[in-house]
C-alpha positions, 0 to 999 in steps of 0.5 A, a space after each residue: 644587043 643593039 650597039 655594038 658586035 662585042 658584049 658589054 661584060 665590064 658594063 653589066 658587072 658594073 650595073 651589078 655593083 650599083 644594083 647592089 648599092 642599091 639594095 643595101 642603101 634601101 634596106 640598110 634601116 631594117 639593121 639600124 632601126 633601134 638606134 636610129 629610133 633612139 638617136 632621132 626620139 622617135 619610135 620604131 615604127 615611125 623610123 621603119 616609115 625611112 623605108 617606106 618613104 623610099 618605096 613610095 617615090 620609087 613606085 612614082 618613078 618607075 610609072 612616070 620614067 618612061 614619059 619622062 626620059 625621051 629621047 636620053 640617052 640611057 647612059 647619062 640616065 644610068 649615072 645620073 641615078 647613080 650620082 643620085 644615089 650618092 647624093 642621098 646617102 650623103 644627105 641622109 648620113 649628115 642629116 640633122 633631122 628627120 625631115 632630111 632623113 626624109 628628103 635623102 630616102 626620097 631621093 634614093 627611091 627615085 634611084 631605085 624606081 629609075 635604074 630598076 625599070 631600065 635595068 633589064 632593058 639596058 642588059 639585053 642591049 649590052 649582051 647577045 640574046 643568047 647571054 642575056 639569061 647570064 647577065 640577068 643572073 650576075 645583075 641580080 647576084 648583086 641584089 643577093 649580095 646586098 641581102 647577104 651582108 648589107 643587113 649584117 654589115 649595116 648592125 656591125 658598123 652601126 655599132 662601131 661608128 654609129 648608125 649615121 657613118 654606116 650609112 656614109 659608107 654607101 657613099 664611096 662605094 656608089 662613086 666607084 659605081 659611078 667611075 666604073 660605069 662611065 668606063 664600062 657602059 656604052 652609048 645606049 640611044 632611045 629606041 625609035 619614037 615609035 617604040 617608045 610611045 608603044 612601051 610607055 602606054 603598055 605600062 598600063 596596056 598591060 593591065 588588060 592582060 589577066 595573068 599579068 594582073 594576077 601575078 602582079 597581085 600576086 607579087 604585091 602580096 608577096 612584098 607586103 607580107 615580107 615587107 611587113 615582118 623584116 622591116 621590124 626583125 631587128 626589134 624582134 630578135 632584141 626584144 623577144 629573143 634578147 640578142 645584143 649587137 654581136 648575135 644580131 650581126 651573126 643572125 642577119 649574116 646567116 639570113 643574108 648567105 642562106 639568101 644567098 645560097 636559096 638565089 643559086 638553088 632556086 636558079 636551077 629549079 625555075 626552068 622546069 618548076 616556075 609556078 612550084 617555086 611561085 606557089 610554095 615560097 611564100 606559103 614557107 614564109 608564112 609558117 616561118 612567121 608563125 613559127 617565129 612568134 611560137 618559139 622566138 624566145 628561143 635563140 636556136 629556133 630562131 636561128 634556124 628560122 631567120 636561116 628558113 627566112 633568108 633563105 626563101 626571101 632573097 630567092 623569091 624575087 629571082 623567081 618573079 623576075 623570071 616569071 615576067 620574061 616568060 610572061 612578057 618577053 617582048 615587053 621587057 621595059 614596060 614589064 619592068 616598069 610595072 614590076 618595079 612599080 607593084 614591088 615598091 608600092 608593097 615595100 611602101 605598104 608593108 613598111 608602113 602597114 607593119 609599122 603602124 600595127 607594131 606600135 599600136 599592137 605589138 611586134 607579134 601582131 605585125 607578124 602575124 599580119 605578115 603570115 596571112 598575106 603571105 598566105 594570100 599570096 601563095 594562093 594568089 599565085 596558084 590562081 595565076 597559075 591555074 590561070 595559065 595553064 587554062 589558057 594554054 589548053 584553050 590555045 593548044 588546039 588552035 594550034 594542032 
């Protein structure tokens, strides 16, 4: 904590908050994507692209923020993304067609690829170090309340109110995001010049380094495989389990809260079971998937399996998070930009790579495609782990 002798507790529940805007912003599609399709004349697929186009330009922002942002300070940055955030939900609610639908889901992902490459920094400056574990924990507690009743929520009022006011009340919350930020968030200054010229060429930097890449692998596999599967949950279970509105609502409810629980459970594991958690998550979710395509005509398989799902899903992304600060403590903004980067590069892959393979083939190739990169990303994760340990033993004489 570098601003002040006092923690910034107020500050961080406040990033919480809009960190959960955010995620229930970006994935607010997956449970309005038929009606969407439906009221726009297009298909499924081509209204998944909503998703991946938000993936897209926060992949661009999170690698150029940091050239960008100079010496600003990182306040005013943080509640311009919020205002931002706003802004496109705004826009996407009052759009008439699907070229604003498009520019809206544009400017959410310059939202999303600027508050998440800064957020981590920002919270180790807001707490001392020895919190630090803490604030992370309730930052990334707004992302696992997002999954947990963002999608649910999202079909509900779809239903009620339709899909363009479900996504007006994003509005509304995001200002009091922003209120609370302007509040609670204290000056952050830019670090030395030095400092940053040293963050911004480490984004790249850092690609040098074998087990970074190799996670990161890891981790873009990881997303493109999830990304290619829950884009298109909700024509799946319409089409091939026949749910209505109301089970749909309780489906995506019992996803989120089993997400919910995986992120609290999986927090207790990490600290000793790391590389276990890397490894086997997504190889779960590949039988998940497969599952899902054998027996999803069957409403009880496939509410357990959805459970399995929310489960394994929502936790994952603690699990890399964690990984990166043990791999990369003193590269915190940098690792940040660069992990934002690959997981919005394999939501933009997955959307759109899913999408096209459902429309052409079907909602059970799609699935399919999404079991065999989850493979690949388990054993891309058991490589880098393999990776580490190898190189812990080389170094462990060095020390003796």
């Amino acid at each position: 904590m570098t601003n002040s002798t006092k923690p910034s507790w107020s500050a961080v529940w406040a990033m919480s908050l809009c960190a959960m805007v955010l995620i229930a912003a970006e994935f607010l599609p997956v449970s309005l994507l038929t009606p969407m399709a439906a009221d726009l004349a297009i298909t499924e697929g081509q209204a998944g692209q909503t998703i991946a186009i938000s993936g897209f330009f926060a992949l661009l922002t999170s690698l150029l923020l940091t050239s960008v942002i100079g010496n600003t300070d990182r306040r005013y940055l943080l509640l311009f993304f919020t205002a931002l955030l706003a802004l496109s939900a705004a826009l996407v609610a009052l759009s008439s067609n699907v070229f604003l639908i498009l520019c809206g889901r544009a400017l959410l992902g310059i939202c999303i690829g600027g508050f998440w490459s800064m957020s981590a920094a920002v919270v180790m400056r807001l707490v001392p170090e020895n919190a630090i574990p803490k604030a992370l924990a309730i930052l990334n507690g707004g992302n696992a309340l997002a999954m947990t009743i963002a999608a649910p929520l999202g079909s509900f009022l779809g239903g009620i109110i339709g899909w363009r006011g479900a996504f007006f009340c994003i509005v509304p919350i995001a200002l009091s995001a922003f209120i609370w930020q302007c509040y609670s968030v204290p000056s952050l200054p830019s670090q030395p010049v030095r400092l940053q010229q040293k963050s911004a060429n480490n984004v790249f930097m850092l690609l040098t380094r074998w087990p970074v890449v190799l996670g990161m692998l890891s981790v873009l596999l990881f997303f493109i495989g999830q990304f290619a599967l829950f884009t298109y949950l909700r024509p799946f279970l319409e089409i091939v389990t026949g749910v209505n509105v109301g089970q749909l609502s309780l489906l995506l409810l019992v996803m989120g809260f089993c997400g919910l629980i995986g992120t609290l459970v999986v927090g207790r594991l990490l600290k000793n079971r790391l590389y276990s958690i890397l490894i086997a998550t997504p190889f779960f979710m590949m039988l998940t998937a497969l599952a899902l395509i054998l027996l999803g005509a069957s409403s009880v398989a496939t509410f357990m399996l959805i459970a399995l799902w929310g489960f394994f899903a929502t936790a994952a992304p603690v699990a890399w998070w964690t990984w990166l600060s043990k791999t990369l403590p003193d590269s915190a903004e940098a690792g940040g930009g660069l992990m934002v980067a690959v997981i919005q590069l394999a939501i933009t892959l997955g959307a759109a790579t899913g999408g096209w393979v459902f429309d052409a083939y079907g909602i059970a190739s799609s699935f399919s495609l999404s079991a065999v990169i989850l493979f690949s990303a388990s054993l891309m994760a058991f490589i880098t782990w393999k990776r580490v340990t190898q190189k812990d033993a080389h170094a462990q004489p060095a020390h003796a």
